[in-house]
N, C-alpha and C positions, 0 to 999 in steps of 0.2 A: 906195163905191169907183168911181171911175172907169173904165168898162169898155172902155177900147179899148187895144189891144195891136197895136205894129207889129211885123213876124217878117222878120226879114233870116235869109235863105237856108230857107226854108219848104221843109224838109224833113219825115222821116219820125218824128225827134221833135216838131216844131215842127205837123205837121199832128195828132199822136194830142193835143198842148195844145189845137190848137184844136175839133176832136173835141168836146170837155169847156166849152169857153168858150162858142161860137156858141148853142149851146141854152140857154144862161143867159142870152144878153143880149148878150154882148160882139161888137163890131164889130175884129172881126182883119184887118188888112192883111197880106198876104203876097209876100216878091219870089222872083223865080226869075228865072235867067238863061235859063231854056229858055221860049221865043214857045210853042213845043208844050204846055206845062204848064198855061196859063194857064185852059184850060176845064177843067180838071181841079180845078184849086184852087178856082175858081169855082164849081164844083158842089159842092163843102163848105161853100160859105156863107161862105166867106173869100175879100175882095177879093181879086184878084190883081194885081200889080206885073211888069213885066217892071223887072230893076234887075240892071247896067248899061242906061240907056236912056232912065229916064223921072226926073224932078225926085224923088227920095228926099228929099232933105236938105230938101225944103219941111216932109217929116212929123214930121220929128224933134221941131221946137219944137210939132207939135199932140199927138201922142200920147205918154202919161205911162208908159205902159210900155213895154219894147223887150226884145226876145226876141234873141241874137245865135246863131244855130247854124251861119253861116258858117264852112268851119275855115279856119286862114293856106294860104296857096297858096308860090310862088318868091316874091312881093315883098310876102309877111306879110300881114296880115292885110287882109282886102279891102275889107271893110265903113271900118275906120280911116285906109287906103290913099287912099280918094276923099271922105270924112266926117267925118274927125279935128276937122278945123278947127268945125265945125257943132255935134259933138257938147259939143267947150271950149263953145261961146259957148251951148248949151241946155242946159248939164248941171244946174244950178239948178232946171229947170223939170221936168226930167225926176223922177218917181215913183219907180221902179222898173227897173232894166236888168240882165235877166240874160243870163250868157255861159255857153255849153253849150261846157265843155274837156273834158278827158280825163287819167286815171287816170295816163295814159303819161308824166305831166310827173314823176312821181315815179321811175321808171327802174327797173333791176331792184334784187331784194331777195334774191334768190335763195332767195323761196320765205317771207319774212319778213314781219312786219306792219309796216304804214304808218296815219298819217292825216295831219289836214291841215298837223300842225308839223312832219310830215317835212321833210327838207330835199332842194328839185327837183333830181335830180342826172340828166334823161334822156341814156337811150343809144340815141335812135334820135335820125334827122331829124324826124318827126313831132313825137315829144316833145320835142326844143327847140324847134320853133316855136312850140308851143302857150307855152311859158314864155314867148317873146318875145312874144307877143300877149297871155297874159293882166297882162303888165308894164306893156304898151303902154296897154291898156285902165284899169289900176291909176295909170297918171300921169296921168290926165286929170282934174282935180280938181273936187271937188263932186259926181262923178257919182255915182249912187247904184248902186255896182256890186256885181251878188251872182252869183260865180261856182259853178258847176256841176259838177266834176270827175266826171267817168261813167263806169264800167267799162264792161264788153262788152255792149251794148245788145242785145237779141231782145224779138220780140214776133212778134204775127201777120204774115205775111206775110218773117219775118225769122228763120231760124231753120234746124235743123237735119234737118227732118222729108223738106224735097225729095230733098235728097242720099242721105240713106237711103233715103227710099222707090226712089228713081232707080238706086241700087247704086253711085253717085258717092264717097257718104263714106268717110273713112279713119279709124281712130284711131288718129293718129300717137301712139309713146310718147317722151317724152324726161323720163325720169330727175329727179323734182323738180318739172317744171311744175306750174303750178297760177294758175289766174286768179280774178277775179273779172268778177261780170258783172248786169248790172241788166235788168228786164223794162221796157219802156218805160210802160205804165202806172204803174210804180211812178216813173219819172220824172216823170210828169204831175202825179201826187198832190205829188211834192214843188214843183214848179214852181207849183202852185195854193197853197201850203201859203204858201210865201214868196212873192206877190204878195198876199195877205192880210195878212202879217206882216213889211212890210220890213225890214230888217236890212243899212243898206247898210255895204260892204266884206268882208259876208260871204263863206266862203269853205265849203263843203257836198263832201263825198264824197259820191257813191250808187251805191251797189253792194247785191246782197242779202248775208243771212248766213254764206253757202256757198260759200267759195270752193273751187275743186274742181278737178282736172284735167280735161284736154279731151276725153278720149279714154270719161272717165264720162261727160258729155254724151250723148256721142254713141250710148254702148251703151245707155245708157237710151232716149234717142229710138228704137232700133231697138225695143226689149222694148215700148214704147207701142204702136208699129206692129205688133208682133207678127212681126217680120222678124228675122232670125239677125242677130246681131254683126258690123258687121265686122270684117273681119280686125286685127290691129296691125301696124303699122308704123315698124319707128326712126326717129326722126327723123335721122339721120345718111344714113339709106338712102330719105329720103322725096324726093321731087320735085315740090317748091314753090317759088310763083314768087317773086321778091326780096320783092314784100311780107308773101306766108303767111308766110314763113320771119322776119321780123322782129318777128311776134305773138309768136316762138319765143324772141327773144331778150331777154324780160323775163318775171321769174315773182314775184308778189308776194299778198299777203292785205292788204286793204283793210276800214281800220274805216268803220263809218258813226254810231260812238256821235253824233257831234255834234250833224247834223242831226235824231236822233231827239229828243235832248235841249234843245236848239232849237227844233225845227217842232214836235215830237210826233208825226215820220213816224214811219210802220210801214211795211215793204212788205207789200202783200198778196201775192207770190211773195218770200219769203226764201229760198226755195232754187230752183232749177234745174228739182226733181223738182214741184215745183208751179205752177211757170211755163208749163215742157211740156207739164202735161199740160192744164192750162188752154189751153191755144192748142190742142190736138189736140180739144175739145172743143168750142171754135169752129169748129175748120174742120169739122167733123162735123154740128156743129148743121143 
């Protein structure tokens, strides 16, 4: 395999891929819009890019794999916005391209299950854009595109441990809720899983086994800590801001048979209760 991998929008999943890539071998390219970043990414042994800025579309035709975790902004998708054209005339050459969406293009279920043949019905702005881009991504022919849908991301450094320990957290109740939500390692595994095993046009849910209401979460995280529950709170009497409040407005259970039957993923956190406490065991360590 071909070990080099270019990462448009080298974020907090795109850094825990590379985490796992650079000590094997592979040469990762990473862009950020933020100049401040750049010794950062750099000290991971991943190049860094500032992008908007510097010539990208030179890399496109050299590196066979492409990492997309950019999300759409106001004028869609950003990476396709300044690139589209680059990406038509290298798509042939290109290995491997995955796009890291979201769960949310699927819209509420009112608590029901989903997978990938659901039909995208979102009810928020986020989840249509995400539809419009992973469409956008979908026309551009030849490309070998293997999209990502991810539920509620946590891992170290992301997660619900501050807030409680802080006295910050809530446990809003609203009647029905229930998410689902993936440990970012377990993203990583699937992301290594299919750059071994291309499958273009694929289309992957990843979420653990456990879909759960939000408010378990969180009293779990307090009993980890060994700190009292917080309090509940209705969601109707809660005061959150337009975007908390629109996590609110979809409630769904999310399969991931596919991809297991496909990759042969497993998540090592299928649920919640062993994700937590795996991260409280890090930060301990």
């Amino acid at each position: 395999m071909d070990k080099r991998l270019l990462s448009f929008g080298h974020g907090y999943t795109a850094q825990a891929l590379a985490a796992r890539l650079v000590p094997d071998g592979w040469h990762v390219v990473g862009t950020t819009r933020s100049p401040d970043r750049l010794a950062d990414i750099a000290a991971t042994g991943v190049e860094p890019l500032l992008w908007p800025g510097s010539d990208a579309a030179a890399l496109i035709s050299k590196f066979p794999n492409i990492l997309i975790s950019a999300g759409p902004g106001a004028d869609g998708d950003p990476v396709l916005a300044a690139l589209q054209g680059h990406f038509e005339t290298a798509a042939s050459g290109i290995r491997w391209l995955g796009y890291l969406s979201t769960t949310g293009v699927y819209g509420d279920h009112q608590g029901g299950w989903v997978d990938e043949q659901t039909p995208l019905t979102p009810s928020t702005k986020r989840g249509l854009a995400r539809v419009v881009a992973e469409q956008a991504w979908q026309s551009i022919p030849d490309l070998p595109l293997h999209i990502f849908r991810l539920a509620g991301i946590y891992g170290p450094e992301r997660g619900p441990f501050e807030k409680v320990y802080n006295g910050t957290a809530r446990r809003i109740i609203k009647q029905g809720q229930v998410f689902s939500r993936i440990h970012v390692e377990d993203i990583v595994q699937a992301l290594q899983l299919s750059l071994g095993t291309p499958s273009p046009g694929a289309i992957y849910n990843l979420c653990d086994d456990d879909p759960a209401p939000p408010e378990d979460v969180i009293a779990y995280a307090a009993t980890l800590l060994g700190l009292p529950v917080p309090l509940a709170v209705d969601f109707e009497e809660a005061e959150l801001t337009p975007m908390a409040r629109s996590f609110y407005a979809e409630s769904k259970r999310v399969r991931n048979d596919h991809i297991k039957q496909s990759l042969g993923w497993m998540p090592t956190y299928p649920d919640y209760r062993s994700g937590l406490a795996a991260m409280l065991a890090l930060k301990s360590s």
